[in-house]
Residue, then its C-alpha position, 0 to 999 in steps of 0.5 A: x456809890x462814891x464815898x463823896x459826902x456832897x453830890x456836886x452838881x454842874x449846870x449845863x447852860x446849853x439848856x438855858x435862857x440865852x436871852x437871859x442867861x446872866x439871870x440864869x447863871x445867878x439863879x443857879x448860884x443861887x440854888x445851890x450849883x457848884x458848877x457852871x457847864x459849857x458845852x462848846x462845839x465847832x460844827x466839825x466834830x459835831x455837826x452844831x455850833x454853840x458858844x466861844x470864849x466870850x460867853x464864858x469871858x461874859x460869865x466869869x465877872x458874874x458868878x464865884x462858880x468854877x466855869x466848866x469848860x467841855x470842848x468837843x472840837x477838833x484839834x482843841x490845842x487852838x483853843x486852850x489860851x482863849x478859854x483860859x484868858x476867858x476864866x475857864x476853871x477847868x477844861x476837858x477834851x476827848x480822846x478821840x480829837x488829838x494825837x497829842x493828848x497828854x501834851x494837849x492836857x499839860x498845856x490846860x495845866x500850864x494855865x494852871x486850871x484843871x484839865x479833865x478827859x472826856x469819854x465818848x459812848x464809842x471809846x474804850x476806858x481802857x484809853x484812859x489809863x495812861x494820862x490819870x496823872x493829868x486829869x482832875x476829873x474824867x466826863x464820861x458822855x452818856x449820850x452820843x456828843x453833840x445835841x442836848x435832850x437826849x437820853x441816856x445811853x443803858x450801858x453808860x453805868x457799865x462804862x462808869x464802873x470801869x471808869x470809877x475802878x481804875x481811878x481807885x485802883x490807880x489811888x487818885x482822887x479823880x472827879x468822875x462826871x456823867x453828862x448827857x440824859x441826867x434826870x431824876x429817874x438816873x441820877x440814883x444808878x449814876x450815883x450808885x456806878x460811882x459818878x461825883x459831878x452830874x451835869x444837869x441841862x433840860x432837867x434843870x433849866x426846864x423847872x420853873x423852881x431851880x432851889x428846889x430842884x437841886x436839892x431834889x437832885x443831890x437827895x435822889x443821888x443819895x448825897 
């Protein structure tokens, strides 16, 4: 397990009332969230749409959270400006969506919001090794990129061990972030692999009591 005291925890707003999202957006706050989690897809490197930098520019004047931004697009380089403009605190892109990926992670910088690397279940960890002097936190996708909903890839715990090894053999202070099929039956194994940030979607946004659930969440990961 993380030698971190507080599990922190992301809220996914895939998984929310779009017709109510402000709402949703305060009562997370409210509950004890420390991060509010975009997924934001374009129809080519995954086949749905969801949401652009207006929601998060709608999101920013309404919460003290930082907005965690997941861009699973290709050529992310286009978007980085429009989500920084927007209030974005950090952003994450994947490996597999530009050549460029160190240059794509300065220019998150530049903004002088964090830049994060995603992971996806088909690549290798051993692709991250060359830009931990960029990145504040790694997301490790625990299901196939795309669709909420889904459950949990079995080896994504493998994966994290690797993923959390590196980081200490590198020495850094790397968030690790799981995403995709978090639940109360693995959040304790995520935890144990070694992950600091837990994006919650269904699992949170289905309750009808968010105060108690994250709670709940932050006991069942030990923290």
């Amino acid at each position: 397990m993380s030698g971190r005291s507080r599990a922190l925890i992301a809220a996914s707003l895939l998984a929310a009332d779009f017709t109510n999202l402000g709402e949703e957006v305060r009562a997370v706050e409210s509950a004890g969230a420390d991060w509010i989690h975009f997924d934001i897809t374009d129809g080519h490197f995954v086949e749905n749409l969801t949401m652009g930098p207006l929601v998060v520019e709608a999101i920013r004047p309404i919460t003290k959270l930082a907005l965690d931004v997941h861009l699973m697009i290709e050529d992310p380089a286009r978007f980085i400006k429009p989500f920084a403009r927007a209030g974005a605190d950090s952003i994450s892109v994947h490996v597999e969506t530009t050549r460029h990926l160190i240059r794509v992670l300065e220019m998150i910088r530049a903004h002088n919001i964090k830049a994060g690397v995603v992971l996806s279940p088909a690549i290798g960890p051993e692709q991250l090794k060359w830009v931990l002097d960029y990145v504040s936190h790694i997301l490790v996708l625990t299901v196939s990129p795309g669709f909420g909903g889904q459950r949990l890839l079995p080896h994504s715990y493998d994966r994290i061990r690797m993923v959390a090894a590196m980081v200490r053999d590198h020495g850094s202070d790397i968030l690790i972030q799981a995403d995709g099929g978090v639940n109360l039956t693995t959040i304790a194994p995520l935890a144990d692999a070694g992950v600091d940030v837990f994006t919650l979607g269904s699992a949170l946004f289905s309750s009808d009591d968010y105060g108690a659930m994250i709670p709940r969440f932050r006991k069942e990961a030990g923290r």
